[in-house]
C-alpha positions in Angstrom: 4.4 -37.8 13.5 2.3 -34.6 12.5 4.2 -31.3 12.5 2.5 -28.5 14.5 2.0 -25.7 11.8 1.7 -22.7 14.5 5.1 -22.7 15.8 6.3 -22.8 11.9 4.3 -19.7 11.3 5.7 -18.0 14.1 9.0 -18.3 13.9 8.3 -17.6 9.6 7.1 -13.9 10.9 9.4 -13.5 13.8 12.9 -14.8 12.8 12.9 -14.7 8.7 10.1 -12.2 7.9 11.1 -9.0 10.5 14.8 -10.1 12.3 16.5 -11.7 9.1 14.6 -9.8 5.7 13.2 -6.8 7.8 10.7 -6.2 5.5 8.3 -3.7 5.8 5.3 -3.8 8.0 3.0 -3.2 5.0 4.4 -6.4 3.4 4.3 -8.3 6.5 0.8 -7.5 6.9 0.0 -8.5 3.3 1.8 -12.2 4.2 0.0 -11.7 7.5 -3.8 -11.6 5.5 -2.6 -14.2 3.3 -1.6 -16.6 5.4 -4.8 -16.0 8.1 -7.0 -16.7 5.0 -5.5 -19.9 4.7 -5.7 -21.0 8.1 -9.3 -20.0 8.7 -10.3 -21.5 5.0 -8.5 -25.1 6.3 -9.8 -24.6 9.6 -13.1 -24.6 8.0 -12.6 -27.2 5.3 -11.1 -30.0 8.1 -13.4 -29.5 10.6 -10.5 -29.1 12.7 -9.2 -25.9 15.1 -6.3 -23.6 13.5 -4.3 -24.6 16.3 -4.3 -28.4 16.0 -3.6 -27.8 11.9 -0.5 -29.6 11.3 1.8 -28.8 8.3 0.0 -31.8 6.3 -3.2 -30.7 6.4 -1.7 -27.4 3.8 -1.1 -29.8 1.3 -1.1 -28.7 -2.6 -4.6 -29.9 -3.3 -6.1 -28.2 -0.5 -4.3 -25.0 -1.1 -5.7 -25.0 -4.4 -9.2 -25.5 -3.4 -8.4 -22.4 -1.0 -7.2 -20.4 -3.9 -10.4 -21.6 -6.1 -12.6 -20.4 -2.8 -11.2 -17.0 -2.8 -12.1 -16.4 -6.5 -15.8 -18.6 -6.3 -16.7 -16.9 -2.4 -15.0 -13.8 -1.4 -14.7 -12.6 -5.4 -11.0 -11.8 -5.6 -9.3 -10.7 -8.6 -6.7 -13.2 -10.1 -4.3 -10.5 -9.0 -5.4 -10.9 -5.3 -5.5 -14.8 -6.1 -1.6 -14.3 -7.2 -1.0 -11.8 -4.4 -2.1 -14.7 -1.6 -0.4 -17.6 -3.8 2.9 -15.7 -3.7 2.7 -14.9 0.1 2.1 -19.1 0.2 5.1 -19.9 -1.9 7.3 -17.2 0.1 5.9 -19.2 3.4 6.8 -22.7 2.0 10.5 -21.7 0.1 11.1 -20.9 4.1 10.0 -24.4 5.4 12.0 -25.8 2.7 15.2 -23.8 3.5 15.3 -24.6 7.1 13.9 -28.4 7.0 14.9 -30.5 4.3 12.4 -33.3 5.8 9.2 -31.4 3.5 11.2 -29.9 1.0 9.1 -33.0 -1.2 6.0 -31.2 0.3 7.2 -28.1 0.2 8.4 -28.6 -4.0 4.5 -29.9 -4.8 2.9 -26.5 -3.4 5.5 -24.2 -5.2 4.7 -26.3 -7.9 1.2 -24.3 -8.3 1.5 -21.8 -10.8 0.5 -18.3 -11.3 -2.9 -17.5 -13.1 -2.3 -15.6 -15.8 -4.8 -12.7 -16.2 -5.0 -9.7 -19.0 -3.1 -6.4 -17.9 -5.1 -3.0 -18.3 -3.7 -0.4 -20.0 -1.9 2.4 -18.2 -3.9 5.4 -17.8 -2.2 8.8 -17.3 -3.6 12.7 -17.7 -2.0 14.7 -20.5 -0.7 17.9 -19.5 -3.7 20.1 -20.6 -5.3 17.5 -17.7 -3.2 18.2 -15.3 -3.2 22.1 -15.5 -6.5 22.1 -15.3 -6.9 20.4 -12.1 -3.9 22.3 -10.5 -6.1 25.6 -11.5 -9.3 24.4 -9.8 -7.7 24.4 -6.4 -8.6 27.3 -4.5 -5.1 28.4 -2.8 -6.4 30.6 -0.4 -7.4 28.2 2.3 -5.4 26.3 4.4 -6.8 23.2 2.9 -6.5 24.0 -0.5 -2.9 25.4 0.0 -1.9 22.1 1.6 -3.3 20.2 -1.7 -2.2 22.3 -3.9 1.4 21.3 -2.6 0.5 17.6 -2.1 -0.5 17.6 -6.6 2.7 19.0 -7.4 4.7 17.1 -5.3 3.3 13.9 -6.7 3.3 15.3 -10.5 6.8 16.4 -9.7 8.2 13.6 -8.1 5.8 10.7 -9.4 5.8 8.9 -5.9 4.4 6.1 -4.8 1.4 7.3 -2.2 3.0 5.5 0.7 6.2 7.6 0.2 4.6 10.7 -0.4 2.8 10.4 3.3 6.0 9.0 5.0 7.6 12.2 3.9 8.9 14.6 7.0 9.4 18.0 6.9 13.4 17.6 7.3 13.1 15.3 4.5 12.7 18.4 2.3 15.8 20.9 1.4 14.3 24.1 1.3 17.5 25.6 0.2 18.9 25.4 -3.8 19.0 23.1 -5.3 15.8 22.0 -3.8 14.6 18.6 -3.4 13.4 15.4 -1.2 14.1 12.5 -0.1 11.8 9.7 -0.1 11.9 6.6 1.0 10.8 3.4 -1.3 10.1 -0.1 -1.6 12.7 -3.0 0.4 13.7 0.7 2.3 15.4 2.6 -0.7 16.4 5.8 -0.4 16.4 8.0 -3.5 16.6 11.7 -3.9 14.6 13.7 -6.3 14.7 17.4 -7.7 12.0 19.6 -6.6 10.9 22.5 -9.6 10.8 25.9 -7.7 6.7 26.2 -8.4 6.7 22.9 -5.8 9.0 23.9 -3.4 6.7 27.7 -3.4 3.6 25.4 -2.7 5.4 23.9 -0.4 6.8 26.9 1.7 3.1 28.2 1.7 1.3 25.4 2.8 3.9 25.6 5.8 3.1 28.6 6.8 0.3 27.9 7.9 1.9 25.4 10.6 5.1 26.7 12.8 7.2 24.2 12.1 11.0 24.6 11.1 13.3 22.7 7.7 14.8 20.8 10.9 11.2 19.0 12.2 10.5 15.7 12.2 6.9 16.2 11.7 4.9 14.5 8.7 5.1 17.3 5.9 1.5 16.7 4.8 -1.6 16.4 7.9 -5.1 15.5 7.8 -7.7 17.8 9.1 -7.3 16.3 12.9 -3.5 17.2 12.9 -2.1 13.7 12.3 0.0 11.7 9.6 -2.2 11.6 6.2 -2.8 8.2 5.6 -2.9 6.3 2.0 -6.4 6.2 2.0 -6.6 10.4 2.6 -4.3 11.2 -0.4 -6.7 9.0 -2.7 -9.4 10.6 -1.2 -7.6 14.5 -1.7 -6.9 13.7 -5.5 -10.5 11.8 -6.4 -12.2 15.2 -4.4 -10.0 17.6 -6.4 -10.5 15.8 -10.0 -13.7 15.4 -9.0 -14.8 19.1 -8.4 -11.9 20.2 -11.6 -14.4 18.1 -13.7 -17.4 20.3 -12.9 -15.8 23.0 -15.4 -14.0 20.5 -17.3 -16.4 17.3 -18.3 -13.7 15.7 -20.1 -12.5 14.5 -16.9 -15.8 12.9 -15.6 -14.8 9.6 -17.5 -11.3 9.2 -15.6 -10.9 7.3 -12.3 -7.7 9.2 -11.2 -5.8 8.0 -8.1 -2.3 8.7 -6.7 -1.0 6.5 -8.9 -2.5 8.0 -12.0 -0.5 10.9 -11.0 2.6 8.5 -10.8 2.3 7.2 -14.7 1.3 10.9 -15.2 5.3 11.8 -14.4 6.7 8.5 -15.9 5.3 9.6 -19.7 5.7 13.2 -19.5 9.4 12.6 -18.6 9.4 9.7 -21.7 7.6 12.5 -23.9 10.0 15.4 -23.0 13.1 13.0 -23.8 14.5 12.0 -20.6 16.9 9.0 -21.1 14.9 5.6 -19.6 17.4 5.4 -16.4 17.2 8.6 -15.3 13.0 7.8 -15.2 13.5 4.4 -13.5 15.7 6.4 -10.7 13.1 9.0 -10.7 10.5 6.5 -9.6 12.4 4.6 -8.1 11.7 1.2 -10.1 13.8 -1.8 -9.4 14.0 -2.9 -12.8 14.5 -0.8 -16.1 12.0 -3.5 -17.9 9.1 -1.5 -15.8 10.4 1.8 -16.7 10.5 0.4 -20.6 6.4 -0.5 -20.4 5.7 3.5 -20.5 7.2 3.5 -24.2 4.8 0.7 -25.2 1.5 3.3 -24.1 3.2 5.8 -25.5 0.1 7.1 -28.5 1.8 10.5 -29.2 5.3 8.4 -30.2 3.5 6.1 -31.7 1.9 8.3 -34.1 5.3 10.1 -35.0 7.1 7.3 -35.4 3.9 6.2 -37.9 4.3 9.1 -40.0 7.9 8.9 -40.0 7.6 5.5 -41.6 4.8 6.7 -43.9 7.5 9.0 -45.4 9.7 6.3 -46.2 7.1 3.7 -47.8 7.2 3.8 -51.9 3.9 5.4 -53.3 1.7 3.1 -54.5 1.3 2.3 -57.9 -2.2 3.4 -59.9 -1.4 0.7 -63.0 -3.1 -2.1 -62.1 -0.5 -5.5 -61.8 -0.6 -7.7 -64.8 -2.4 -10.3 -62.6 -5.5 -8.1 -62.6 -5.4 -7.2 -66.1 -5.1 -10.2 -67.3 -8.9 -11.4 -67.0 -7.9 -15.1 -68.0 -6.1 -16.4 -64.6 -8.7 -14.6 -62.7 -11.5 -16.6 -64.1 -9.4 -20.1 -63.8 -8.7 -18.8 -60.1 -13.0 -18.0 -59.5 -13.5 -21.8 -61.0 -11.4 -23.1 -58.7 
């Protein structure tokens, strides 16, 4: 008998997604995409309404005509293509776990593998880069106070651009030694030292606002008085590079986003000789393998430890070897 695929689904959100993972609702919203594309692309494919789809219609070969469809039609990225493929595996490891009827079906779609695609290098400002953009901003309007203190606190604290707009204004310690507490991935709280020129923007971009250290307000607002979103930081730090690149052309070739500002942190932490966990708990990375990929972009150690070696190498020797003098094996060698 055909197994209804909507109740599967629901109870997949409701039960193991929110009540026994509690995710965040970002990443429930990314399974939420995923899985909605699949539907309507079956939908389509079977003729047949998303709500009479039964769990056998989602079977590996179709699922990988959906994933084909997403490149071929809609133009995804194979990281998209992965990001989809991995909400599919998470939905059918679930199915698996809690009916061991399909875990035979279930096996043949985790089966599909992910495509494996080139990764770009990182890109990150130097510190003559990032001085010059901090100057452009004009600090004596409200608007430029408040972005003044949003750079630094992402050049300090090299968060993510979802924590840096889920911070409140009692997340802050406004007293020595300052710092803040932000809030990561899987819910993870870390701490992380604020330098006194941040904390400074900070006090006087609040100034502007009467709010107390105690409020649970969101520490940075958009123009209308509400939480700045994701998409209003990228669009803060493109405007600011953007108009910093008017007296500095250098930067007209970068495409800077919150996260550039992010690696920015990560290599000027490597550079200045900060031990590789204390930068992972700095950013907050899971793994100390991401942390180690900042050392592999790393030209300016590159190029020391390249002279370093230069220093030990044995000169080379002008007398030519005895295999090019002697003019004999090199002629049996060209009649060859």
């Amino acid at each position: 008998m055909p197994i209804n695929i909507a109740p599967l689904i629901r109870r997949f959100f409701e039960q193991h997604l929110v009540a026994e993972r509690a995710l965040s609702p970002h990443t429930i919203l990314a399974y939420r995409d995923s899985i909605k594309l699949l539907l309507l692309f079956e939908s389509k494919f079977l003729g047949k309404g998303c709500e009479n789809l039964a769990l056998e219609d989602l079977s590996a070969d179709s699922i990988r005509k959906f994933l084909s469809d997403l490149e071929r039609q809609r133009h995804n990225g194979v990281r998209t293509r992965n990001a989809r493929l991995a909400a599919i595996h998470t939905f059918f490891r679930y199915l698996a776990s809690v009916d061991p009827r399909v875990i035979s079906f279930c096996q043949a779609i985790l089966g599909i593998p992910f495509k494996r695609h080139a990764r770009p290098v990182i890109d990150y400002l130097v510190r003559d880069e990032v001085m010059k953009v901090l100057r452009d901003v004009d600090t004596g309007t409200v608007t430029g106070r408040r972005d003044n203190a949003i750079l630094r606190v992402l050049y300090n604290t090299g968060a993510r651009a979802q924590e840096v707009v889920d911070i409140n204004v009692f997340h802050v310690r406004f007293s020595r030694p300052y710092l803040v507490r932000l809030q990561g991935k899987g819910y993870k709280e870390r701490t992380c030292p604020l330098w006194p020129d941040t904390m400074a923007a900070i006090k006087s971009y609040l100034r502007d606002r009467s709010t107390k250290p105690t409020d649970s307000t969101p520490l940075f607002l958009n123009r209308k008085g509400g939480r700045l979103t994701r998409f209003g930081l990228r669009y803060v730090v493109g405007r600011r590079v953007s108009n910093a690149a008017k007296k500095y052309p250098g930067l007209l070739t970068r495409k800077v986003g919150p996260h550039t500002w992010r690696h920015t942190t990560a290599m000027h932490l490597l550079q200045s000789g900060v031990d590789l966990n204390m930068i992972r708990s700095w950013l907050g990375h899971s793994s100390i393998e991401t942390t180690h990929g900042y050392v592999e972009i790393d030209l300016e150690m590159k190029q020391k430890t390249l002279q370093c070696c230069e220093k030990l190498l044995p000169r080379s020797n002008k007398t030519a070897p005895s295999w090019q003098r002697d003019a004999g094996i090199l002629k049996w060698l060209s009649a060859l």
